[in-house]
C-alpha positions as CSV (number, residue, x, y, z in Angstrom):
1,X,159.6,-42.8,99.3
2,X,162.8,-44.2,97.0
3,X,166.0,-42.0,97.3
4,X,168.5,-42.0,95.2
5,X,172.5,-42.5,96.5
6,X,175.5,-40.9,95.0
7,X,179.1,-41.3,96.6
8,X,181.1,-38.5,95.4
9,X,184.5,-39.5,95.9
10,X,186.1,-35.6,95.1
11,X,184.9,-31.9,94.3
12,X,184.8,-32.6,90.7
13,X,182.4,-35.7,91.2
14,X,179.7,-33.2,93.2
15,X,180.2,-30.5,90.1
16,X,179.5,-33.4,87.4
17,X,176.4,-34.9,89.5
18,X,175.1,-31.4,89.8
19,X,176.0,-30.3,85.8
20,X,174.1,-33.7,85.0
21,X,170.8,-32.5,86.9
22,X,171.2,-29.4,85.0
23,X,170.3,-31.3,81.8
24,X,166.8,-32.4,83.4
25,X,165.7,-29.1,85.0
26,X,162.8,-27.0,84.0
27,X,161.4,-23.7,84.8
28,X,159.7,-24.0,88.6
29,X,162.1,-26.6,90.4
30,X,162.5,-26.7,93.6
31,X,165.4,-28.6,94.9
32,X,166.3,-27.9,98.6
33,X,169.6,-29.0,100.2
34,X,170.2,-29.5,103.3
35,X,174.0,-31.3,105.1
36,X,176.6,-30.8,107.3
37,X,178.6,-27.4,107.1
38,X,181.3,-27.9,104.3
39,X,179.5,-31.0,102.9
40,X,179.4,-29.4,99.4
41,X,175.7,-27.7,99.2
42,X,177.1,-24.6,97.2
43,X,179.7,-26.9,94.9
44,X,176.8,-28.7,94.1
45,X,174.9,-25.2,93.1
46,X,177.9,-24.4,91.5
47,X,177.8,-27.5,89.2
48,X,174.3,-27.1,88.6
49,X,174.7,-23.5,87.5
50,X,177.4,-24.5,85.5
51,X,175.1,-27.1,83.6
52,X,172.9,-24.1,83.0
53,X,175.5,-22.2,81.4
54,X,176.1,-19.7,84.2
55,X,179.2,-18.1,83.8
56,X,179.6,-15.8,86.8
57,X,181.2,-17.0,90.5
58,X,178.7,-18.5,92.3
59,X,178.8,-18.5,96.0
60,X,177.1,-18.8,98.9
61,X,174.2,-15.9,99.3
62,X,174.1,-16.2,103.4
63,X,174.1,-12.7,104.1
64,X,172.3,-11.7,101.0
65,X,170.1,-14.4,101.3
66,X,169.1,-14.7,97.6
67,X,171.2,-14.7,94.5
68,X,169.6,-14.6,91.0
69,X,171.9,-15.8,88.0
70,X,171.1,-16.1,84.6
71,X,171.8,-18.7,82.1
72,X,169.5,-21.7,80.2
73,X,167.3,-20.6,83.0
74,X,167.6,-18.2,85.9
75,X,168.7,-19.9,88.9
76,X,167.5,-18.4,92.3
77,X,169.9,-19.2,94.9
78,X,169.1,-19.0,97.9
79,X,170.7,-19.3,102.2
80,X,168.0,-19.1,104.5
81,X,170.5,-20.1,107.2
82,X,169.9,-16.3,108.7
83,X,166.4,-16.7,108.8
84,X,165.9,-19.1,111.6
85,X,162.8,-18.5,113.6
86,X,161.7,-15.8,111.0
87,X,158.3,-14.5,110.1
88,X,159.4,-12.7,107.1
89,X,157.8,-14.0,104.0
90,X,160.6,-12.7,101.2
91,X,158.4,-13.4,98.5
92,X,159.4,-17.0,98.4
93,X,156.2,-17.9,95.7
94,X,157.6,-15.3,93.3
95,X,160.6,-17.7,93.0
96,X,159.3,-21.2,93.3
97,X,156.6,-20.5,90.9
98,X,158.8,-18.2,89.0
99,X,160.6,-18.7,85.0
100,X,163.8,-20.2,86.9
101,X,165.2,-23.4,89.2
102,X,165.4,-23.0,92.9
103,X,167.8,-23.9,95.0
104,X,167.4,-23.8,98.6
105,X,170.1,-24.5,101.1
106,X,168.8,-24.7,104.9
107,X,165.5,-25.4,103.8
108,X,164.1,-26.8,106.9
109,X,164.4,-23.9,108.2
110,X,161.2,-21.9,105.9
111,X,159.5,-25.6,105.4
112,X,155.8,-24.0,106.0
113,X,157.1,-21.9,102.4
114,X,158.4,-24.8,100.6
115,X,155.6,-25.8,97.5
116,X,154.7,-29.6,98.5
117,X,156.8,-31.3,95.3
118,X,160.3,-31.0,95.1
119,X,163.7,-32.5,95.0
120,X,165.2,-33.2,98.0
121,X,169.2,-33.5,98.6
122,X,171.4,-34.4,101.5
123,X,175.1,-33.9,101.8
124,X,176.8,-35.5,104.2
125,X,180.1,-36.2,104.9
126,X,181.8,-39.7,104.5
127,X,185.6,-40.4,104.8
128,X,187.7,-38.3,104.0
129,X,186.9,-36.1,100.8
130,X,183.9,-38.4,99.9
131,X,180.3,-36.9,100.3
132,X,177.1,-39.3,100.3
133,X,174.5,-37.5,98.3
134,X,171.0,-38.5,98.8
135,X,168.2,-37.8,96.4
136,X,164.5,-38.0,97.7
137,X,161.8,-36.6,95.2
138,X,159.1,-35.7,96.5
139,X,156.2,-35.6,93.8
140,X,155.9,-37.5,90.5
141,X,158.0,-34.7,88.8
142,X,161.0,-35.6,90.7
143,X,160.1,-38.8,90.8
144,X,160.8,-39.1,86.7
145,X,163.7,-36.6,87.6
146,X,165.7,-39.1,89.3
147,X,165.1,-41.7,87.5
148,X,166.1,-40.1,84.5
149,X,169.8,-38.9,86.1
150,X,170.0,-42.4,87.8
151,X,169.1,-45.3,84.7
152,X,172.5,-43.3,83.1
153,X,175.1,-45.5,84.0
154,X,177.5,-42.7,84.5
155,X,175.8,-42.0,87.6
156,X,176.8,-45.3,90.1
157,X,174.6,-45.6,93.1
């Protein structure tokens, strides 16, 4: 599988990568994050819902587990960090097969839920403030997804 590499050298670098992917997303994405703690899973969620014209404060949904905004599109967002070793079906399909984007953070963690094309992104961190984020579509969706955000050379990888 190609994957897709983005150095992010600052906070604002993450919101712009995100605000681009915004441009590109339909109704029914998946994209799942998963990185270190503090790597920059919910700037980049901010970014994104930014780039859909969401103008509340977006945060991080652990211990509500899903957040719904609404904008260009609704955007479920959702921390399944609390739900390790769970059996509890929330209802995922209604949200991947929904009218919106969904973002999952943790998303190892409900795998056997996850629908089997998505977009895949790692945060991890580098020195200092930089972040390597790693795209890895999975499905010919994402596939054209990336390679839409990456032929833009404002996007170095």
């Amino acid at each position: 599988m190609k994957t897709y590499e983005y150095v992010s050298h600052h906070p604002e670098a993450t919101l712009a990568l995100a605000m681009k992917l915004a441009r590109y997303v339909q109704p029914k994405d998946v994209i799942t994050l998963e990185g270190d703690l503090g790597a920059g899973k919910t700037t980049f969620t901010k970014g994104l819902a930014k780039g859909l014209g969401i103008d509340r404060n977006v945060n991080s949904p652990t211990f509500t587990i899903i957040k719904h905004y609404e904008g260009r599109l609704p955007l479920y967002h959702m921390d399944v960090y609390r739900l390790d070793e769970s059996e509890e079906d929330l209802g995922f399909d209604e949200y991947f097969f929904g009218d919106g984007v969904t973002v999952v953070e943790w998303a190892h963690l409900i795998e056997p839920y996850l629908p089997s094309e998505r977009l895949h992104i790692t945060i991890h961190h580098a020195d200092g403030e930089n972040r390597i984020i790693r795209f890895s579509p999975i499905g010919e969706r994402y596939k054209q997804l990336c390679k839409e955000i990456f032929s833009d050379e404002s996007v170095s990888h």
